[in-house]
Every structure is written in structure tokens, then in C-alpha cells.
C-alpha positions as CSV (number, residue, x, y, z in Angstrom):
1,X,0.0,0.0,0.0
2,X,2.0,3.2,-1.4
3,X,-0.1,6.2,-2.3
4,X,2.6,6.3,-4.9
5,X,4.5,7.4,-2.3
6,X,7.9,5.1,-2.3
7,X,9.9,6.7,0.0
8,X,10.0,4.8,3.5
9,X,10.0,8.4,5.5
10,X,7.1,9.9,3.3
11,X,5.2,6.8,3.8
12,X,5.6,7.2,7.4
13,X,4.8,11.4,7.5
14,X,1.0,10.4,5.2
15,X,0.4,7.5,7.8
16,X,0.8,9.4,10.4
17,X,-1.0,12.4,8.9
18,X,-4.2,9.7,8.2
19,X,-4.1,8.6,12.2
20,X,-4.0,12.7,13.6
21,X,-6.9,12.7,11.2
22,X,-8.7,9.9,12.5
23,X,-8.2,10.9,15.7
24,X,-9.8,14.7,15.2
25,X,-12.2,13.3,12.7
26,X,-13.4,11.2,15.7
27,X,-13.3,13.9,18.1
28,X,-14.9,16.3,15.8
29,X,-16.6,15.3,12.9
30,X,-17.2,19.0,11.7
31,X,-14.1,19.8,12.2
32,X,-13.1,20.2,8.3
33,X,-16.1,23.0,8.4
34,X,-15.4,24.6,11.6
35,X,-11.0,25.0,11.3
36,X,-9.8,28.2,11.4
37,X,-7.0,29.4,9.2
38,X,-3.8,29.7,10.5
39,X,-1.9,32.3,11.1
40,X,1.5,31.2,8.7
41,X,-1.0,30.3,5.6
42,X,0.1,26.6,6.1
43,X,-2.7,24.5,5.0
44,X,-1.1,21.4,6.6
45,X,-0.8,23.7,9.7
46,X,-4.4,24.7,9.8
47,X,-5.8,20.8,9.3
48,X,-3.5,19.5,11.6
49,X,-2.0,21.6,14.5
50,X,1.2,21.0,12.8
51,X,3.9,21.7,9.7
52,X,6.3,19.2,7.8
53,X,7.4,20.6,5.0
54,X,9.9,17.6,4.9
55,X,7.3,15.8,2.9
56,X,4.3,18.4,2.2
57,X,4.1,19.0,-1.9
58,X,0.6,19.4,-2.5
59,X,0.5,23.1,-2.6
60,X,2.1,24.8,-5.2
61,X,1.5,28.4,-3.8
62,X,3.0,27.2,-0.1
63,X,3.5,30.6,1.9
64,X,6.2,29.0,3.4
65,X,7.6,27.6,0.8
66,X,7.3,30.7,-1.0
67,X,8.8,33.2,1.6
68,X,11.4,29.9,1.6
69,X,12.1,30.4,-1.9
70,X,12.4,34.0,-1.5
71,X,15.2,34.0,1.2
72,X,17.1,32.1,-0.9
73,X,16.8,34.3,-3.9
74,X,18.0,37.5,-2.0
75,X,20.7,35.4,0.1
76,X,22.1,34.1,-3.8
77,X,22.0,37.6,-5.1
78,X,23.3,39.4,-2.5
79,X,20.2,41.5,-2.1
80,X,19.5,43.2,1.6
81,X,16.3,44.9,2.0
82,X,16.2,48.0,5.1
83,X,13.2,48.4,6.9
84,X,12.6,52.2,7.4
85,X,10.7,52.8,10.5
């Protein structure tokens, strides 16, 4: 049973995912209706309680993953940005 997912730890990261969601589907069936979003943007963050980015690729337009992205960008090109106060 893969998902398609082959890798062992990714395996283990969506099996766990499907038990914290058993577990707050039990506890709160409406839950999926009644979540609130969270404050990072995170999706996974906002189901869950919790991020892993170490095996999240469902959302192409990831905030984190975006402001990620970004760091990196101005860290390559040598780009500081000042904050006037």
C-alpha cells in the first residue's frame, strides 16, 4: 500500500498524517467545516496543528515555501532589503 508514495519516511509522514486525522475526525466530525486558518497560511498547519514541510508538496502556492524560496533568492544575489521605520 503506497499512495505512490515510495519513499520509506514519506510513507511514514502520510500515515501518520491519516491517524492525527482519524483521531480529530473522531473527536470532531465537523471539524473540516469549523477550522480556522492559521496564522503562517500553512494548510497542513491549519488541518493538523502542525507543519512538515519535509514531505508536504501538495500546494504549489505554499507561503512558506514561498517566503522559503524568497530568502534564498535574496541570500544568492546578495540583495539586503532595510526596513525604514
Amino acid at each position: 500500500m503506497s499512495w505512490g508514495v515510495e519513499n520509506q519516511k514519506r510513507r511514514e509522514g502520510v500515515m501518520e498524517l491519516m491517524e492525527i486525522s482519524s483521531r480529530i475526525m473522531k473527536k470532531n466530525p465537523n471539524h473540516v467545516n469549523e477550522v480556522h486558518k492559521s496564522a503562517t497560511g500553512c494548510w497542513m498547519e491549519q488541518m493538523y496543528g502542525m507543519q512538515r514541510c519535509d514531505f508536504c508538496d501538495l500546494s504549489l502556492d505554499c507561503p512558506i515555501r514561498e517566503e522559503q524560496e524568497w530568502q534564498e533568492y535574496l541570500t544568492k544575489n546578495n540583495i539586503v532589503i532595510e526596513k525604514n521605520s
